[in-house]
C-alpha positions in Angstrom: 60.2 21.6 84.5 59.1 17.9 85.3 61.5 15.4 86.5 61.9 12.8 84.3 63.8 9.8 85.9 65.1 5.8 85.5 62.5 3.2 86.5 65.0 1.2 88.0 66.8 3.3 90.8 68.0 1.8 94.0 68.9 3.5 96.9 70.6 1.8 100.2 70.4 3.2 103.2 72.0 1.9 106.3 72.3 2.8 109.7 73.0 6.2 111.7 72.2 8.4 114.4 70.7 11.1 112.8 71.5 14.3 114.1 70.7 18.1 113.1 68.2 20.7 111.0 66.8 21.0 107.9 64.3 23.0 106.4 60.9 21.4 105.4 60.1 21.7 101.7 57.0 24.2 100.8 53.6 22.4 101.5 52.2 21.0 98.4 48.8 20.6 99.5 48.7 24.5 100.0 50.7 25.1 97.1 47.9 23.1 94.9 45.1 24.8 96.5 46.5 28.7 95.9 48.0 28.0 92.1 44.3 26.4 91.1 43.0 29.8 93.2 44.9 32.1 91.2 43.6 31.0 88.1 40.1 32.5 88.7 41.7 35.4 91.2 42.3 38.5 88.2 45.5 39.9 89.0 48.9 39.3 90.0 49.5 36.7 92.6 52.8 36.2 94.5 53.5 33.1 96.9 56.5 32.9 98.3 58.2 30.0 99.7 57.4 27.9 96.5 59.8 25.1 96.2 58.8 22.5 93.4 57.9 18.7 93.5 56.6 16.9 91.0 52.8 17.1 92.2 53.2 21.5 92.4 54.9 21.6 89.2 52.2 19.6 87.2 49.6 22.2 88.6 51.5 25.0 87.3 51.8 23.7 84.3 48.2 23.8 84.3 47.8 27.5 85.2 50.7 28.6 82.7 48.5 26.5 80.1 45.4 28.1 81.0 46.5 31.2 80.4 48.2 32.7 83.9 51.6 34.1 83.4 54.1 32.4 85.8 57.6 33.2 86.6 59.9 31.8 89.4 62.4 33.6 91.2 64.5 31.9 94.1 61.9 30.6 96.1 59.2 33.9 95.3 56.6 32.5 92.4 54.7 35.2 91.0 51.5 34.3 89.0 49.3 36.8 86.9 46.0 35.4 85.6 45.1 35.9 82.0 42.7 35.1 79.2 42.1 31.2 78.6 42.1 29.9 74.8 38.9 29.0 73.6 40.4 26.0 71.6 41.3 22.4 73.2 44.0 22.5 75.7 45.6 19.4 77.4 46.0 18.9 80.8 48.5 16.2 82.2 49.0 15.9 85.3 51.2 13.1 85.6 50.3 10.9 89.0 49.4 14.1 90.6 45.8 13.4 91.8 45.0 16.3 93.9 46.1 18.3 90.5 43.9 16.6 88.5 40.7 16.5 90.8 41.3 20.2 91.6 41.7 21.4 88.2 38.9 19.6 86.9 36.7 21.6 89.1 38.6 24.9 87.8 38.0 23.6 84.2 34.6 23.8 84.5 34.5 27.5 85.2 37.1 28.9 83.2 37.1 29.4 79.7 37.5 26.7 76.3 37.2 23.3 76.3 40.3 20.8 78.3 41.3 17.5 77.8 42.5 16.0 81.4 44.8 13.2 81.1 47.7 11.7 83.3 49.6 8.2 84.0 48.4 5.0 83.7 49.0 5.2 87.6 46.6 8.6 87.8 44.1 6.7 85.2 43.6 4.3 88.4 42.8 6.5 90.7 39.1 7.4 91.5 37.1 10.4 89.8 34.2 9.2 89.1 32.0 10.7 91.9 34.0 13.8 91.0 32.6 14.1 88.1 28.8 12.8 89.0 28.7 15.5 91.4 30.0 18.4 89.2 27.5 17.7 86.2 24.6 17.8 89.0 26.1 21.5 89.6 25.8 21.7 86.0 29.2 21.3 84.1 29.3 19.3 81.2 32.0 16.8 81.3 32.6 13.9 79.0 34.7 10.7 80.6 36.0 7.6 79.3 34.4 5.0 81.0 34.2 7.1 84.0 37.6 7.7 84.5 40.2 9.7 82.7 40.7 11.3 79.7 38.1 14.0 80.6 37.0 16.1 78.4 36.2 19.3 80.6 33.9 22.2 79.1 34.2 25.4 80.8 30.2 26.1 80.5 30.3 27.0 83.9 28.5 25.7 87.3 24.8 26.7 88.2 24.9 25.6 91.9 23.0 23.6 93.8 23.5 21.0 96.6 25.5 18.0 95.7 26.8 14.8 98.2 30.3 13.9 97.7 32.2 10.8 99.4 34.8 11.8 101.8 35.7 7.6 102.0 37.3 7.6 99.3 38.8 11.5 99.3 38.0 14.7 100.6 39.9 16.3 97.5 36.4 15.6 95.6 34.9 18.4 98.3 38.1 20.5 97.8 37.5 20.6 93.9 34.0 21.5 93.9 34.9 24.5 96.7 37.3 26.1 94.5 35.0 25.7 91.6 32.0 27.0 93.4 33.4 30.3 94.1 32.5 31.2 90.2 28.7 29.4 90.2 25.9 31.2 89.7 24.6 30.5 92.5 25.5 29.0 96.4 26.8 25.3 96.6 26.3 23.1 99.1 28.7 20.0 99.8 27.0 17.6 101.9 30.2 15.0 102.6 29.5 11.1 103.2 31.5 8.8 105.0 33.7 11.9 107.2 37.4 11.6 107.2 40.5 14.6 105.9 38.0 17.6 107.6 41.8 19.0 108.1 42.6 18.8 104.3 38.5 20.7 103.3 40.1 23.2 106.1 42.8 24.0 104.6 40.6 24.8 101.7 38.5 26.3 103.4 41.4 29.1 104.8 42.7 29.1 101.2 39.4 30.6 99.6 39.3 32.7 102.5 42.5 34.2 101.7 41.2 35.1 98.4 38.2 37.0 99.8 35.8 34.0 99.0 32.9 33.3 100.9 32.6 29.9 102.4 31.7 28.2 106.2 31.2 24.6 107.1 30.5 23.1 110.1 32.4 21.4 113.3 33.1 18.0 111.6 33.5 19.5 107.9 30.3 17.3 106.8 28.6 20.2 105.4 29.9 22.8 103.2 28.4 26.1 102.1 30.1 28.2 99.3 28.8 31.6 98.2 29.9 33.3 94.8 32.3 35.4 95.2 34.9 38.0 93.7 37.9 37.1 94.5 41.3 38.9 94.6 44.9 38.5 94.2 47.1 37.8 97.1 50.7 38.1 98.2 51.3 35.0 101.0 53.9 33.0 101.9 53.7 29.2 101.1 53.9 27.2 105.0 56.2 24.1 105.3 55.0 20.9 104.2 54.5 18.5 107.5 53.8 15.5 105.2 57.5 15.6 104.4 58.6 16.9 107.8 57.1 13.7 109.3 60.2 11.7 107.9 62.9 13.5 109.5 61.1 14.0 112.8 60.5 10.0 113.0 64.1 9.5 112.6 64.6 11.4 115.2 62.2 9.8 117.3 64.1 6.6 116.2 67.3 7.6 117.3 69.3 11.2 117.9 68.1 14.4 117.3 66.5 16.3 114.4 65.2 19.8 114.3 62.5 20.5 111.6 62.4 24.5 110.4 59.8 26.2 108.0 56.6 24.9 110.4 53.8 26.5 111.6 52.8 25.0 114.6 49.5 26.2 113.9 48.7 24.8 110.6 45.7 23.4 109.8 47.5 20.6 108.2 46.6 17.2 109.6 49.4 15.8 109.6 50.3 18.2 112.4 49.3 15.7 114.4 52.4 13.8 113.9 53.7 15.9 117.4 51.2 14.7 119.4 51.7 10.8 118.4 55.8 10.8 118.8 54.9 12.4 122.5 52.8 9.9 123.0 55.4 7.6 121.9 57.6 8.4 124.9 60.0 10.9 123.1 60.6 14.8 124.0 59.2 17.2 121.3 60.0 20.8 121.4 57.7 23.2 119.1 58.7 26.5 118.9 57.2 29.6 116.2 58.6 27.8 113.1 60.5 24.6 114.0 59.8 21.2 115.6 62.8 19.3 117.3 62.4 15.7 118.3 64.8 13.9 120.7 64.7 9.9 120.3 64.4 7.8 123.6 62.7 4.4 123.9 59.6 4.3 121.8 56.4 2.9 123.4 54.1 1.5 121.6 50.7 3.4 120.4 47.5 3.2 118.9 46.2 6.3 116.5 43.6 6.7 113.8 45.2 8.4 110.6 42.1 8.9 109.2 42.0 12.1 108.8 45.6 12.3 108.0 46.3 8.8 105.8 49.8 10.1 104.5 50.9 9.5 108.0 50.6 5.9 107.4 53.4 4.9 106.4 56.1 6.2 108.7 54.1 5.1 112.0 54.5 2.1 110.7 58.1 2.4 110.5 57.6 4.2 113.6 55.8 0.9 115.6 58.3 -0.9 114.1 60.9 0.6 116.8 58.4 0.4 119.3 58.9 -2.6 121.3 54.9 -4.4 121.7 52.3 -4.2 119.5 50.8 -0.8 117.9 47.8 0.1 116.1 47.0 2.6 113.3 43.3 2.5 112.7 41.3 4.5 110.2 43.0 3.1 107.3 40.3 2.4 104.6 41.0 5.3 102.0 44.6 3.8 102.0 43.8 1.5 99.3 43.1 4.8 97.1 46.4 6.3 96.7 49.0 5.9 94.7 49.5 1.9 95.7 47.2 0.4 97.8 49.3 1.5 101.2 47.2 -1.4 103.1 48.9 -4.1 101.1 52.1 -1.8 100.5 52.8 -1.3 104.2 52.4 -4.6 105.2 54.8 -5.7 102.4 57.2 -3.3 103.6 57.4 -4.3 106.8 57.2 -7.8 106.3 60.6 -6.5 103.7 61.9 -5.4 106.6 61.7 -8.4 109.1 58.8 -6.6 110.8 55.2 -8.6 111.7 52.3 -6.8 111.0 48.6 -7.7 110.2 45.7 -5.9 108.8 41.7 -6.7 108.9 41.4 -3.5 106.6 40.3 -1.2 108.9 43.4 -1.2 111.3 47.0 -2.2 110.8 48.4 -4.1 113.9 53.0 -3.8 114.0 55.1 -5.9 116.8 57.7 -3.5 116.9 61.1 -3.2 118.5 63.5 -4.1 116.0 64.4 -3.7 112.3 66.3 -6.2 110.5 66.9 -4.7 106.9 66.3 -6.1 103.9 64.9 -5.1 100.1 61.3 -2.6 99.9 60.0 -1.9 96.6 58.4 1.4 96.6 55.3 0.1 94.4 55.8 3.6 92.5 54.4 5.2 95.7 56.8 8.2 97.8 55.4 7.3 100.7 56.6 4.0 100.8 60.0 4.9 99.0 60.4 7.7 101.8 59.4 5.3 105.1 61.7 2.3 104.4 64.5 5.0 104.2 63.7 6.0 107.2 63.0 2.7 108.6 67.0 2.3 108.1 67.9 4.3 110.8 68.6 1.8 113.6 67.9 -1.3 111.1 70.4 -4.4 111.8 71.5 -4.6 108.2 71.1 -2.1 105.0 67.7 -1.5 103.7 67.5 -1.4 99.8 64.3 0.5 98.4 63.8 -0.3 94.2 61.8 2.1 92.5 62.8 5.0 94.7 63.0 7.8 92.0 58.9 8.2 92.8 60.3 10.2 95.8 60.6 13.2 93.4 56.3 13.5 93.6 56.7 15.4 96.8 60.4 15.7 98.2 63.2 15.8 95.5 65.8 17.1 97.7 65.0 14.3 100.4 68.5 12.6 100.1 70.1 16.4 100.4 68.2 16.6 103.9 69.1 12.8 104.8 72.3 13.0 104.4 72.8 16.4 105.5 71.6 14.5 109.0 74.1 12.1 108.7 72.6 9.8 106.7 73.6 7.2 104.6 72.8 6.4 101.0 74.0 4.8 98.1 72.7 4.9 94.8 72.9 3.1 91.6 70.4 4.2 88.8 70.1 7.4 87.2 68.8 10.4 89.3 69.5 13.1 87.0 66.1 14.8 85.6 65.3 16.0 82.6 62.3 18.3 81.1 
């Protein structure tokens, strides 16, 4: 079931302290990574821990249309692979591109022919050196000017070595990984350009899981994936710190906020977010499954998000409480997502009464106050999500148009913001549909 909302929904948020615990939603990254896994793992697969977004549910709708039987109870989704039609099938994926560069990968070694669309926003997004580096593996792919509708054969890969461009994604290596575990032969992923080793890691540990053969080295440049049988699995589905970031900066704002359902020893990169608020100035307690932040004054920092770029936009809002200038460096895949977030962050802040500058590889903020004002989200959750947050301490309301595109990764984000005594009015309709 997709969420299917107004175009037009405002949300104002204005100040508070926040104060108390939620539960982070499942990780969608991981939740990707093991649905696309199961499609090529025979057998019965069980994840539990699944809670659905936008991005998840647009990948299960690919495994259910590929064949694999799916069914959802509570939070325990249990997915049985089966046999793929031969004929044409669609897949949409909506503006889910880690969906839609991971199954194209999976398309090309499971069965019949599919036809890969999305939104005009996912038709935007790079796939081009996707593709160019599948077809030198051997999959026959037909594209539309080099972008999307694809028209995916599932002939199969033959291996090979093949250089992908981590600048502009490392979900390009992450495709061809899962892919590779059904060549013919080893594939090795030379990746250009570094950046997201974390997200290749994660990966990485998710083939592993299955019983897949694959190493790379130190700084992830240089992949090796060996065929491999692969079997079902029963695992639970870790806590997303993408979305945990939001809560856990409004902490650092102001109050207290605990964050449950992490593993402090994820592989995710945005796990880094607890070493940047320490570094902030404020006191971070990490226990076995939770992270609790307590606010004080925020210093100023500098950080490279480079391997972690969702971060962006909430250390922005971050610096923007921290009194001096800050830096977030490592920016240049920003302009790849679903806004440009170079240009999107900057307008957000300036929205906010905020001075910032950017000469495209770094994004300078004077912070130390907020003075409220009117965001649009650019159809991008990150952004919707940050100038909520950015609220927190703000001198007036903060309005965010557009922010029904918070559904792609956290739909129950104003259950968890208010539930920390937050703040938020909206007009617009936010009931979905399917």
């Amino acid at each position: 079931m997709f969420t299917t909302q107004a175009t037009d929904t405002e949300v104002t948020f204005s100040s508070f302290i926040p104060h108390g615990t939620v539960n982070a939603p499942a990780s969608k990254s991981y939740a990707q990574r093991l649905l696309a896994l199961s499609l090529v793992a025979p057998g019965k697969n069980v994840f539990e821990g699944y809670t659905p977004c936008d991005d998840t549910e647009r990948a299960l709708d690919a495994v259910r249309k590929l064949g694999a039987r799916a069914t959802l109870v509570g939070e325990t989704l249990s997915v049985t692979s089966g046999k793929a039609g031969t004929d044409t099938t669609e897949l949409y994926f909506g503006g889910s591109a880690t969906s839609m560069r991971i199954f194209t990968g999976v398309s090309t070694v499971t069965p019949g022919t599919k036809l890969i669309t999305g939104s005009e926003q996912l038709a935007r997004r790079p796939v081009a050196p996707l593709v160019s580096a599948l077809r030198r593996l051997g999959a026959s792919i037909e594209t539309s000017g080099g972008g999307l509708p694809l028209i995916v054969h599932g002939t199969g890969l033959r291996g090979g070595s093949v250089n992908t461009e981590a600048t502009i994604s490392s979900q390009f290596a992450s495709s061809i990984m899962i892919a590779a575990t059904k060549a013919d032969n080893d594939v090795e992923i030379l990746q250009q350009g570094g950046g997201s080793k974390g997200y290749v890691s994660m990966t990485a540990e998710a083939i592993r899981l299955f019983g897949g053969h694959i190493s790379l080295n130190e700084d992830g440049s240089k992949i090796l994936v060996k065929p491999s049988s692969l079997r079902p699995v029963r695992t639970r589905i870790e806590g997303d710190f993408s979305s945990a970031a939001f809560a856990l900066v409004a902490g650092a704002i102001a109050g207290e906020v605990e964050v449950c359902n992490l593993n402090p020893y994820s592989l995710q990169p945005d796990r880094s977010l607890i070493e940047i608020i320490r570094g902030a100035g404020c006191e971070v307690k990490v226990s076995e499954a939770a992270v609790k932040v307590s606010g004080s004054k925020l210093e100023p920092f500098e950080v490279s998000v480079d391997d972690s770029p969702d971060l962006a936009p909430v250390l922005a809002v971050l610096a923007a409480y921290a009194k001096g200038k800050s830096t977030i460096g490592g920016i240049e895949r920003l302009r790849f997502k679903e806004s440009d977030r170079i240009g999107s962050i900057t307008r957000m802040l300036a929205s906010l009464g905020v001075e910032s500058f950017t000469n495209g590889k770094t994004i300078t903020v004077t912070g130390g106050a907020v003075e409220g004002g009117t965001v649009d989200a650019e159809e991008d959750h990150r952004i919707a999500l940050a100038a909520s947050i950015a609220a927190v301490s703000s001198h007036k309301p903060v309005r965010v148009l557009g922010f029904e595109c918070h559904t792609k990764s956290y739909p129950r984000f104003l259950d968890d913001y208010r539930a920390l005594g937050g703040k938020a009015t909206v007009r617009g309709n936010q009931q979905g549909g399917s």
